[in-house]
Residue, then its C-alpha position, 0 to 999 in steps of 0.5 A: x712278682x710281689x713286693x713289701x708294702x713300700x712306707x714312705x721312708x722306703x720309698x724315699x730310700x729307694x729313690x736315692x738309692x736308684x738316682x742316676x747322680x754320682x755326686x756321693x760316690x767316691x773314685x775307686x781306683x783300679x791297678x791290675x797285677x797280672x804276674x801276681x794274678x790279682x787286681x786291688x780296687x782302692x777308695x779314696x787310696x784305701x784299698x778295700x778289696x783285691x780280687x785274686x785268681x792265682x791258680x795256688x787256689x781252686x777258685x777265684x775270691x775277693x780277699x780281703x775285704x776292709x770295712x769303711x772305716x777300715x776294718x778287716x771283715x774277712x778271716x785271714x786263714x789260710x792266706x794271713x793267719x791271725x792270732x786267735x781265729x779259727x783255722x777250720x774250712x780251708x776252702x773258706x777264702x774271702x768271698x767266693x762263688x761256686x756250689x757243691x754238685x755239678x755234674x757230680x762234682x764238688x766245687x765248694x769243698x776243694x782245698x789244699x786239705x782234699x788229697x784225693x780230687x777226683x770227685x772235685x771241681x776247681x774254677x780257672x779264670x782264663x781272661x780279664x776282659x775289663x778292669x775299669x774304675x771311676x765312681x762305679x768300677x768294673x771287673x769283667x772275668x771269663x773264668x772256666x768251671x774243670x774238673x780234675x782232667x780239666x775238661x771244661x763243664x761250665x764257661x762263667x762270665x762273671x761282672x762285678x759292678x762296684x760303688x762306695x761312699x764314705x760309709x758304705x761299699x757296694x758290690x753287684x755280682x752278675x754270673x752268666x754260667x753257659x754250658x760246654x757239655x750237658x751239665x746237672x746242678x742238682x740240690x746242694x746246701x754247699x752254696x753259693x755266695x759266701x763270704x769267710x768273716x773276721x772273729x767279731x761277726x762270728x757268735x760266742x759259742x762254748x761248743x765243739x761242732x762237727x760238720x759232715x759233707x756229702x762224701x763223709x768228709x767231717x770237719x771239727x769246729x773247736x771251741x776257743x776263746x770267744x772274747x770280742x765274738x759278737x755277730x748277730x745275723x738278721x734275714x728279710x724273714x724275721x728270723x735271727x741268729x741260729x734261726x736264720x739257717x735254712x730259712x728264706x730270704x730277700x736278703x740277709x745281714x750280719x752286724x757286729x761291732x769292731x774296735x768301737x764301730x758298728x759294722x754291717x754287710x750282707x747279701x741281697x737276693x734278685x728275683x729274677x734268680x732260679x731258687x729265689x728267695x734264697x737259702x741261708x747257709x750262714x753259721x754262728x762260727x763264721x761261714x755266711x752263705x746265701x743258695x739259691x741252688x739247694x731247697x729240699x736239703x734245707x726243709x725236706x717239705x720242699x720242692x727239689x731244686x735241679x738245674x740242667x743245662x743243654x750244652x749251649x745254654x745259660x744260666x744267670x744269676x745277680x747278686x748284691x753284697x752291701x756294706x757300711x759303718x756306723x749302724x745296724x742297717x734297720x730293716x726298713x733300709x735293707x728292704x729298700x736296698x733290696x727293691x732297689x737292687x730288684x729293679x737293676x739289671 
């Protein structure tokens, strides 16, 4: 595997943000609700997220999400509304994992909005194994990939490890997808970590667009009011904005200011992932996806990503979301948070 050229303040990043020593973290707690099928992780007794699994929806997401310094960074549709933000993509909730092709089934698109759910997939989670807090908290979930009869195609054990400091939040995502039946995960822009942002990260935009998925389904974003739309998306491959869409990357960050602050959060890729460096699936109208399981449907000069899996057989895959006030993360630093999260797990 081949890193970037380390410079000195890299390296010094890298070793602070490696150290074994919890001194700066700060105490996350964790209080489950088991009939509300939802567990909020608080910082210093602020909640920063919840992650819910209510069977009203067809996955499970973390939602919402709270900056630092306590700002919102998710869309509240469809859960809480908000005045002033878009009501497009209702499968876009929080922050979530699946993907668009599985076995021919879509996981990605399924929302209150499709009424005819044969070709779709929806995602159960059927055990909290661990809900601990302290300076690194941890959730461990056993959740069940089903379609429509609720056949089971994939078992995931998904951990999430969380830490926090005064300015920053950090959450490593570890998914272990194990086969129940021969699955195909074939090519498919629709994935596969993404988080649904507040109108401050979105672009301003005075254009109407359309997007069509694979089953001709088109969605229609409208343009609206664009006051307070400022987010600017930047990738470990140079490229920014518009650009960024279907490039690859190590990671990518999205910054934007917010009642006076500077936010930033992004996704890291881990190189031990199929697909790795990721895809970028992240739009200006607020949709910030990172695919390791689409290639060719991004540049048609690559080579097809296909993932089969015997029944029996795993599949993992470690990603890192990072987020903090007060700056633009610089370039230099989200490499260093990259090689540090590369040498993890």
């Amino acid at each position: 595997m081949i890193f970037k050229h380390l410079t000195l303040f890299s390296l010094v990043s890298v070793m602070l943000l490696g150290c074994t020593c919890n001194t700066n973290l700060s105490e996350i707690t964790v209080t489950c609700d088991e009939v509300g099928s939802q567990i909020d992780l608080m910082v210093d007794g602020n909640l920063f997220t919840s992650f819910r699994y209510t069977t009203d929806y067809e996955k499970p997401f973390l939602y919402p999400i709270y900056s630092p310094d306590g700002q919102m960074i998710t869309r509240g549709f469809p859960i809480d509304p908000r005045p002033g933000e878009r009501t497009d993509h209702p499968h876009h909730i929080g922050m979530w994992f699946n993907h668009g092709n599985v076995n021919g089934l879509d996981f990605w698109n399924n929302s209150s909005a499709i009424q005819d759910k044969t070709n779709y997939g929806h995602i159960v989670v059927t055990k909290i194994l661990e809900a601990k807090g302290g300076k690194r908290a941890h959730l461990k979930v056993l959740s069940e990939w089903r379609d429509q009869a609720e056949v089971v195609l994939l078992e995931e054990t998904t951990d999430y490890y969380i830490t926090a400091t005064v300015d920053s939040r950090t959450i490593d995502r570890l998914s272990t997808l194990k086969a129940i039946q021969d699955v195909t995960i074939t090519d498919n822009k629709e994935g596969l970590i993404a988080v649904r942002v507040d109108k401050a990260f979105e672009k301003p935009s005075n254009e109407t667009q359309v997007f069509t998925d694979e089953h001709g389904n088109t969605t229609v974003v409208e343009v609206q009011d664009s006051s307070g739309a400022n987010g600017m998306y930047y990738g470990s491959s140079g490229k920014t904005g518009d650009d960024i869409w279907g490039t690859r990357n190590d990671w990518v960050m999205l910054s934007a200011e917010k009642d006076g602050n500077v936010i930033s959060f992004g996704f890291f890729d881990h190189p031990s992932n199929v697909g790795y460096p990721f895809h970028s699936h992240a739009r200006g109208y607020g949709l910030f996806a990172c695919n390791n399981l689409g290639a060719k449907v991004f540049n048609p000069g690559e080579e097809e990503i296909l993932v089969t899996l015997a029944k029996g057989e795993s599949l993992t895959l470690k990603h890192r979301f990072y987020l903090e006030t007060g700056s633009k993360v610089p370039t230099e630093r989200a490499d260093s948070i990259f090689t540090a999260f590369s040498g993890k797990y």
